[in-house]
C-alpha positions as CSV (number, residue, x, y, z in Angstrom):
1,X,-142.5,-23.6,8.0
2,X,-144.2,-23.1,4.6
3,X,-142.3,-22.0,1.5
4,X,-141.5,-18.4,1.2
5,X,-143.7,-19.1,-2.4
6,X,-146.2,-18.4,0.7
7,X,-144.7,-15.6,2.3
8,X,-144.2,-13.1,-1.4
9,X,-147.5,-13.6,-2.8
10,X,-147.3,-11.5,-6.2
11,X,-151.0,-10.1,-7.0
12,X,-153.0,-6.8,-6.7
13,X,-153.5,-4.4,-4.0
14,X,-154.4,-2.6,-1.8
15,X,-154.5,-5.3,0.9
16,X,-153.5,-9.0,1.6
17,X,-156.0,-9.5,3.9
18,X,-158.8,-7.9,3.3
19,X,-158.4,-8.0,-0.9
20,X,-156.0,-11.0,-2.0
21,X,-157.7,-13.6,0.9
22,X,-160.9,-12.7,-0.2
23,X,-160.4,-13.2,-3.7
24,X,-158.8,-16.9,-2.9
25,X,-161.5,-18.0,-0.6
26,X,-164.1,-16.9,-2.8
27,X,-162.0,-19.1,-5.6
28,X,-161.6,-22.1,-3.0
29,X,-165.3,-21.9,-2.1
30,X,-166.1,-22.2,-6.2
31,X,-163.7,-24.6,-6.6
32,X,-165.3,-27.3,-4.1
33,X,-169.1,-25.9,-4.7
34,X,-169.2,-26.2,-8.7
35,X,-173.0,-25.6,-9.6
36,X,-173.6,-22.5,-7.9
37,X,-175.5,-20.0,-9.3
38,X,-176.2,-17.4,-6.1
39,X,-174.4,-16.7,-3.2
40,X,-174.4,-14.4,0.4
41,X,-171.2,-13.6,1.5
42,X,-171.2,-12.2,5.1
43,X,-167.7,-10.4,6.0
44,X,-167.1,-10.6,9.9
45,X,-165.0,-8.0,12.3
46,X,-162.2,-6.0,10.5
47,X,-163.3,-7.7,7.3
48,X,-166.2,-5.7,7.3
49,X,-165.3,-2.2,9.7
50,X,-162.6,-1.7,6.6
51,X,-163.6,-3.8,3.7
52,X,-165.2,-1.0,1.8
53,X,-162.2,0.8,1.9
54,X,-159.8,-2.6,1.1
55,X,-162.2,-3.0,-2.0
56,X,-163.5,-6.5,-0.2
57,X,-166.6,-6.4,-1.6
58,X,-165.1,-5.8,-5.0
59,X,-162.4,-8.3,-5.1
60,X,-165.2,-10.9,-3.9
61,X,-167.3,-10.1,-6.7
62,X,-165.1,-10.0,-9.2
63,X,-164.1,-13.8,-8.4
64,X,-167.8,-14.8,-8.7
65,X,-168.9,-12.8,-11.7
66,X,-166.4,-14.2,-13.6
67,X,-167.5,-17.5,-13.1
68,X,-171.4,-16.3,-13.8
69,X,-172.0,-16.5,-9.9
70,X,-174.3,-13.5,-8.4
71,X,-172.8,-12.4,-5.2
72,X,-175.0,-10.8,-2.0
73,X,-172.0,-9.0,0.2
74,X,-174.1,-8.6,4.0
75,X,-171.4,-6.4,6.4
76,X,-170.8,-7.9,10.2
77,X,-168.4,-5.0,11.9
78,X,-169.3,-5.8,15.1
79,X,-169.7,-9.6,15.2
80,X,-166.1,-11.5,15.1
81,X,-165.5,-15.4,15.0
82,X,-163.4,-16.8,17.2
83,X,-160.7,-18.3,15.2
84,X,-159.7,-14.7,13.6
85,X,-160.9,-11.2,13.0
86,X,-160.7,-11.6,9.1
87,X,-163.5,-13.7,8.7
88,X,-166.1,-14.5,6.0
89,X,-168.9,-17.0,4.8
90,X,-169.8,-17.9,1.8
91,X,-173.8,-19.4,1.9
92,X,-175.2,-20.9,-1.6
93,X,-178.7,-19.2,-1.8
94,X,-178.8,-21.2,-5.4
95,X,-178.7,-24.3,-4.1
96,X,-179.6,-23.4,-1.0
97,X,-177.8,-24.7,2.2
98,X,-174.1,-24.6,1.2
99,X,-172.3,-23.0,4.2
100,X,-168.4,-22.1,4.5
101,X,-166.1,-19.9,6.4
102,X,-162.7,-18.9,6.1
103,X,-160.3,-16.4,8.0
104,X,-158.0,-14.6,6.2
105,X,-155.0,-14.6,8.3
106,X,-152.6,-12.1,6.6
107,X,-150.5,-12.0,3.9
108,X,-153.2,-13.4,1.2
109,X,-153.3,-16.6,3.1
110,X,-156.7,-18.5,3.7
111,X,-157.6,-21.3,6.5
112,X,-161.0,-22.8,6.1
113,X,-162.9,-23.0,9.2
114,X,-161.9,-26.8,10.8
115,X,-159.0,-27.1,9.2
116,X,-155.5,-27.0,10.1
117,X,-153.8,-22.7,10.4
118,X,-150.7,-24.5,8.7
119,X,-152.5,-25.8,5.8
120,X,-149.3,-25.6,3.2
121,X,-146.8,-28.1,3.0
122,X,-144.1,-27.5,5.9
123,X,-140.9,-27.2,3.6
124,X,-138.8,-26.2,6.9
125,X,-138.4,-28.3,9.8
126,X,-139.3,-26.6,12.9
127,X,-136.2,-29.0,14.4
128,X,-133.7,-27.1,12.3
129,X,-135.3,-23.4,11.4
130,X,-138.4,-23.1,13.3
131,X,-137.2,-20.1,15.4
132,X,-134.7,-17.7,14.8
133,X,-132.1,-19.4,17.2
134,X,-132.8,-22.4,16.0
135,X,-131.7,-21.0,12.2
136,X,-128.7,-19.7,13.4
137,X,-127.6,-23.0,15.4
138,X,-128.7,-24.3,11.9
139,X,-126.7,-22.0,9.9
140,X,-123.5,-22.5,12.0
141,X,-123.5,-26.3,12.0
142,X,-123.2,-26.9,8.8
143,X,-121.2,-23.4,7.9
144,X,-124.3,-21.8,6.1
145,X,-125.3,-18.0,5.7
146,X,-128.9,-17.8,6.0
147,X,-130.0,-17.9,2.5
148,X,-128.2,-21.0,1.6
149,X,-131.0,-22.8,4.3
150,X,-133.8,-21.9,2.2
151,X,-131.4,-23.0,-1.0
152,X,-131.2,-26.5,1.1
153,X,-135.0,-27.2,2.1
154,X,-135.8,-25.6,-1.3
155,X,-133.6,-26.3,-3.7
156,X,-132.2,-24.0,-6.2
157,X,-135.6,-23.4,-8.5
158,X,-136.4,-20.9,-5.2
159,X,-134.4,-18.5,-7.1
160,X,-135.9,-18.3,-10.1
161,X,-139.2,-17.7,-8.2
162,X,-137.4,-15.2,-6.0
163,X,-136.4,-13.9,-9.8
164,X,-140.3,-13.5,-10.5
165,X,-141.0,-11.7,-7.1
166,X,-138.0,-9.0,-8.2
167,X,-139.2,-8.5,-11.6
168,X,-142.8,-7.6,-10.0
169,X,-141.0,-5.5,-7.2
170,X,-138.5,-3.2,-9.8
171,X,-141.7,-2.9,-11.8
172,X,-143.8,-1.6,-9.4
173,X,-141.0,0.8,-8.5
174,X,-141.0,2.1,-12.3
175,X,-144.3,2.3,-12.5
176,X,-144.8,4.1,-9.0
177,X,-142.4,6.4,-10.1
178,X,-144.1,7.6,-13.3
179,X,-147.7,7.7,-11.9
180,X,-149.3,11.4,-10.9
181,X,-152.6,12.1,-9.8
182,X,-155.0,11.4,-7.0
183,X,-155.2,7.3,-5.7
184,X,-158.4,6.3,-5.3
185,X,-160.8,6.4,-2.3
186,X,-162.6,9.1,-0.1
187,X,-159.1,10.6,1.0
188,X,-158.3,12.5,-2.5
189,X,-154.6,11.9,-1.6
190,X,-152.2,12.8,-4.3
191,X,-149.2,10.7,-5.3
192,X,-146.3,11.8,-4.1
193,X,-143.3,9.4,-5.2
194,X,-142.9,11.1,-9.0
195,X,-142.5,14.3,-6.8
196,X,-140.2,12.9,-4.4
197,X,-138.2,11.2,-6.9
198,X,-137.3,14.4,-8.7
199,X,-136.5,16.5,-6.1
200,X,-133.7,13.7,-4.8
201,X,-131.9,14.5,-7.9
202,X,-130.9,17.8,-6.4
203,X,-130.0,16.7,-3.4
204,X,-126.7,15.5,-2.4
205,X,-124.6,13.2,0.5
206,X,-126.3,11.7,2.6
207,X,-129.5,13.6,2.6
208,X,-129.7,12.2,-1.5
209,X,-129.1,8.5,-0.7
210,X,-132.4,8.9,2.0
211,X,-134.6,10.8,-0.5
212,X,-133.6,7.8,-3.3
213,X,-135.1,5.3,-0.9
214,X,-138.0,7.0,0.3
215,X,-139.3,7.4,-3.5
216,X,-138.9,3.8,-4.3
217,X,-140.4,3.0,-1.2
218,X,-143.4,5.8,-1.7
219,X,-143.8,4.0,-5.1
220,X,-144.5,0.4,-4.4
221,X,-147.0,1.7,-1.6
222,X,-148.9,4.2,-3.5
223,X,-149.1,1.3,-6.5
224,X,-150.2,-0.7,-3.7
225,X,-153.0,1.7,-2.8
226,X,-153.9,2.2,-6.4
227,X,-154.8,-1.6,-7.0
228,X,-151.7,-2.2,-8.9
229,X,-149.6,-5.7,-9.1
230,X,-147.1,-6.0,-6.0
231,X,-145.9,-8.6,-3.9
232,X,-146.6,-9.1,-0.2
233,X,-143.5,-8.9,1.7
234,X,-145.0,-9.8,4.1
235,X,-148.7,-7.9,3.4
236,X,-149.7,-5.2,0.8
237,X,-149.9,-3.0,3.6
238,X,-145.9,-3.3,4.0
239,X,-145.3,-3.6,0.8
240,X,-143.0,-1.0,-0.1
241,X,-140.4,-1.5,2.9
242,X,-138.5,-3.9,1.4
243,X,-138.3,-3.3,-2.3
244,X,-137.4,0.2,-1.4
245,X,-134.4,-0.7,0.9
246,X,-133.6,-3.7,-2.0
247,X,-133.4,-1.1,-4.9
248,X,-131.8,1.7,-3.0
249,X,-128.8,-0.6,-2.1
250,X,-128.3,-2.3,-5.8
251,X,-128.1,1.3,-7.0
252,X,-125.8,2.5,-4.1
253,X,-123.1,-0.2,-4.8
254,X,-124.2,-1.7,-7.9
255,X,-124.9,-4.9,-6.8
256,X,-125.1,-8.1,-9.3
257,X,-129.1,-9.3,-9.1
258,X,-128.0,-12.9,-7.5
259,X,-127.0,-11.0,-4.7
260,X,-130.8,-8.9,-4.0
261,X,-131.9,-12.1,-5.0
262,X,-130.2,-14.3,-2.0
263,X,-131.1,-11.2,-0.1
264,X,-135.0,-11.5,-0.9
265,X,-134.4,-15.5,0.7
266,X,-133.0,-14.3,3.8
267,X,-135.7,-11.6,3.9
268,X,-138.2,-14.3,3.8
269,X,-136.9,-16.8,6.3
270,X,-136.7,-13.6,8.9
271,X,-140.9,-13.3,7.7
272,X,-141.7,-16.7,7.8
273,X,-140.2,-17.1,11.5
274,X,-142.9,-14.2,12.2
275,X,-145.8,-15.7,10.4
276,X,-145.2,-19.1,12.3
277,X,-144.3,-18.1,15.9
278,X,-146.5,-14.8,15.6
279,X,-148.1,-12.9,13.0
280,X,-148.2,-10.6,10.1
281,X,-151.8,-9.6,10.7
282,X,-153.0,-6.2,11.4
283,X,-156.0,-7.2,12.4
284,X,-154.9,-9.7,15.0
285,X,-151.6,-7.3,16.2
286,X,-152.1,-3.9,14.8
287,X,-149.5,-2.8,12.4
288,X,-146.6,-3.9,14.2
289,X,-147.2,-7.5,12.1
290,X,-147.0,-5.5,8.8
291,X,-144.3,-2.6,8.8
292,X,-143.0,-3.8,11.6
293,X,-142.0,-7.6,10.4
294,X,-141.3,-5.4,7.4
295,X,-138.5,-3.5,8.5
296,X,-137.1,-6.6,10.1
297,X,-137.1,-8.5,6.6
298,X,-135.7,-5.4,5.1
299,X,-132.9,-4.9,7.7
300,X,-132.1,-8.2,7.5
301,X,-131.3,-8.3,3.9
302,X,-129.6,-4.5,4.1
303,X,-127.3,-6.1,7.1
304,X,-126.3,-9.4,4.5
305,X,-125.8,-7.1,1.4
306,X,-123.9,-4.7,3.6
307,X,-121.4,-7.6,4.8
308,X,-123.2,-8.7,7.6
309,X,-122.7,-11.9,9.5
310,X,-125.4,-14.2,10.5
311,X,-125.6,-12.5,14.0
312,X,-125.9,-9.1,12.6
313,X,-128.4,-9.8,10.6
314,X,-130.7,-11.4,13.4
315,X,-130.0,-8.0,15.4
316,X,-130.8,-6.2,12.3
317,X,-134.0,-7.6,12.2
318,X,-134.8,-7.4,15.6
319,X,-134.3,-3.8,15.6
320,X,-136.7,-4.0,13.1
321,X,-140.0,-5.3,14.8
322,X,-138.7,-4.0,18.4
323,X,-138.8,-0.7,17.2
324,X,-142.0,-1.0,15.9
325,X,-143.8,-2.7,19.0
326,X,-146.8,-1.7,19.7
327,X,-147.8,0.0,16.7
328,X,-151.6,0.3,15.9
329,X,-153.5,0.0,12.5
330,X,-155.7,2.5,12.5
331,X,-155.9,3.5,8.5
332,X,-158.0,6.5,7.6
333,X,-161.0,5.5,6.4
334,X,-160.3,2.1,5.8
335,X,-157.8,2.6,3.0
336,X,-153.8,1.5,2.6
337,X,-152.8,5.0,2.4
338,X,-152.9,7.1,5.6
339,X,-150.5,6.6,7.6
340,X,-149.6,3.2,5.6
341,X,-147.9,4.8,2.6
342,X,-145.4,6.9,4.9
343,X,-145.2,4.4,7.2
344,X,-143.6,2.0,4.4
345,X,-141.0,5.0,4.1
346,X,-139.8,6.0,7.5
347,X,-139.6,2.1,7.9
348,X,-137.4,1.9,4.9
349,X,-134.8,4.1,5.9
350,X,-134.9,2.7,9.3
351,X,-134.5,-0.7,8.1
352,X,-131.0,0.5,6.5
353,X,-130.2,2.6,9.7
354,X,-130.3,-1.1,11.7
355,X,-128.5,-2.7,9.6
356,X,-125.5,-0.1,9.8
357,X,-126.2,0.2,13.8
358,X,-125.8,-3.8,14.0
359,X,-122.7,-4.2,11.5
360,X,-120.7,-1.6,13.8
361,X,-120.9,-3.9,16.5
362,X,-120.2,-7.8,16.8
363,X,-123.5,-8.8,17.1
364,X,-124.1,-9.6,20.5
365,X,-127.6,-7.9,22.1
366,X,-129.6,-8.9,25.2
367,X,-133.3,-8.9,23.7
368,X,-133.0,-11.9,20.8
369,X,-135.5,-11.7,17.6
370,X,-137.7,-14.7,19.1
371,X,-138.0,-12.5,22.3
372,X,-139.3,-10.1,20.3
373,X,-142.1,-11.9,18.7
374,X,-143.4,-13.3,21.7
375,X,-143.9,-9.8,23.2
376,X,-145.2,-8.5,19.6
377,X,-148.1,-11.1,19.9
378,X,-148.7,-10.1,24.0
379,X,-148.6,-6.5,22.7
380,X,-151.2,-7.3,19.9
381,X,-153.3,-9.4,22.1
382,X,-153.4,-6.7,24.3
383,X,-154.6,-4.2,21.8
384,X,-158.2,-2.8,21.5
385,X,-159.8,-3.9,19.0
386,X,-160.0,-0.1,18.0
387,X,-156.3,-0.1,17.0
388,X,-156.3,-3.5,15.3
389,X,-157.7,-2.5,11.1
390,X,-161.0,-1.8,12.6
391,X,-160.4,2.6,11.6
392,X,-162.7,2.9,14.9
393,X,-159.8,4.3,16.4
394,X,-156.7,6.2,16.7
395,X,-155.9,8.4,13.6
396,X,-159.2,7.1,12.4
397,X,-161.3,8.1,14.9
398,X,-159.6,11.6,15.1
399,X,-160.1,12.0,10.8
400,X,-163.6,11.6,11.6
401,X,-164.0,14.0,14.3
């Protein structure tokens, strides 16, 4: 498996996929073309049935105007590449005859056409941590909780990146919290976190604690949705899920920052187990790859901070992505914001409500997290194409009826 410096990308919203790939493989493409003065990018399958509405064709020509490049966007909804449906090519028109494509496979991360899916450096050894039960064999050889393996294959500088990733996450939650107004896009859809902060203050007990989370959670996703700086954990899409249940629980029990901070690792590990044996794609396995692996990072790390052992963390997060199995991505007209944004807040809460389900038993449960992921990607596979970020179907089709 690849660093989790692969899995929490920090950049810009509103999507991974369809807004932070883009922007890298239009960088890549620049970087091994130097020269160019013109080029045609054509955006294939869900790249192009949502990229207007992921700001695709912006991101793209940002990254070559700023290098004096003049960029053609041509849209291909209905024709997909094999390899992936995030696809795009990049063709010099000045030269002429310069030709590449890359899939944008989710969570920011780009494979150029002929080369190898697993392009990063494998930091993990699939021998030791390449599946979940292979982790916790891992983790009870040698004594470990799960966030001292990525310390291991690591080393201790992962901190101080997962250091940067928290500073971008609390400041997204702050800023989320102090912006009003509509987000951008055809929807006209008001912010709602400043609100829904402010009216948890009156609340009290339990119902309080819930209305906390789903603010901070409301915020990262609705800075998400408004192009602001977040980090993918795993996608923009998901954003908000785990920063949400992360903040909620320092506050609750005022937790030192090393803790979230070993929290975020195990978090990771739980994604990266995903991303290699599955996916974090909507537009390969609807949105049960996004919020769903969400809620299974964030349970995981709500289980650990909670006193969780290794075992109830794994059935934390598979509560997490079972629950969500079979969930679509159909977003309203393309955009991160209906149902995404809410969806990153019922998914928060539930997050917590595993991990307290999986810490008042032992641990022990019949359907194990690698179970899980296998049947996510038969579910996905299985999938229309009209509930994988297409916005042909579903909730989509209905908004436009």
């Amino acid at each position: 498996m690849e660093s989790l410096k692969e899995l929490y990308r920090i950049g810009y919203g509103p999507s991974s996929s369809h807004t932070m790939g883009p922007r890298y493989a239009a960088e890549m493409f620049i970087s091994s073309n130097p020269g160019i003065r013109k080029v045609r990018a054509g955006l294939y399958g869900s790249l192009a049935a949502t990229g207007k509405g992921h700001l695709t064709d912006k991101a793209i020509r940002s990254v070559f105007s700023s290098h004096g490049i003049e960029a053609e966007i041509l849209w291909f909804p209905d024709e997909t590449k094999p390899f992936h449906p995030n696809a795009l090519t990049f063709t010099s028109i000045d030269p002429e005859g310069i030709s590449e494509t890359y899939y944008s496979v989710g969570g920011g991360k780009i494979v150029k056409e002929g080369e190898s899916e697993r392009k990063g450096e494998d930091v993990y050894p699939d021998s030791s941590v390449g599946t979940m039960a292979r982790l916790l064999e891992y983790c009870d050889d040698n004594g470990y909780q799960i966030w001292e393996t990525a310390i291991e294959f690591e080393g201790e500088e992962i901190l101080d990146y997962m250091s940067d990733v928290w500073s971008v996450m609390k400041a997204s939650i702050k800023r989320g919290l102090e912006a009003e107004g509509v987000l951008p896009g055809g929807l006209h859809l008001q912010r709602k976190a400043c609100q829904a902060y402010a009216k948890s203050k009156d609340f009290t007990g339990s119902l309080g604690n819930a209305a906390h989370a789903f603010a901070y959670a409301l915020a990262v996703s609705e800075e998400n949705a408004g192009g602001g700086e977040i980090v993918t954990a795993p996608t923009c899409g998901s954003c908000g899920v785990l920063p949400g249940v992360l903040f909620h629980l320092m506050r609750e029990y005022d937790l030192p920052e090393i803790r979230v901070l070993r929290a975020l690792l195990t978090a990771g590990l739980v994604g990266n187990i995903v991303k290699t044996n599955g996916s974090i794609s909507g537009a390969e396995v609807g949105c049960q790859g996004e919020v769903g692996v969400a809620c299974a990072m964030a349970g995981a790390a709500a289980a650990q901070l909670t006193g969780g052992t290794i075992r109830q963390i794994e059935y934390a997060a598979e509560m997490g992505l079972e629950h969500h199995l079979g969930l679509t991505c159909d977003p309203l007209m393309g955009l991160v914001q209906i149902p995404c944004i809410e969806r990153n807040a019922m998914a928060c809460m539930r997050a917590i409500d595993h991990a307290t389900y999986a810490i008042m038993g032992d641990g022990r449960h019949k359907i194990s997290f690698d179970d899980v992921v296998e049947v996510m990607m038969e579910t996905g596979y299985a999938l229309p194409s009209l509930y994988r970020e297409t916005s042909m179907g579903g909730l989509a089709r209905i908004h436009e009826l």
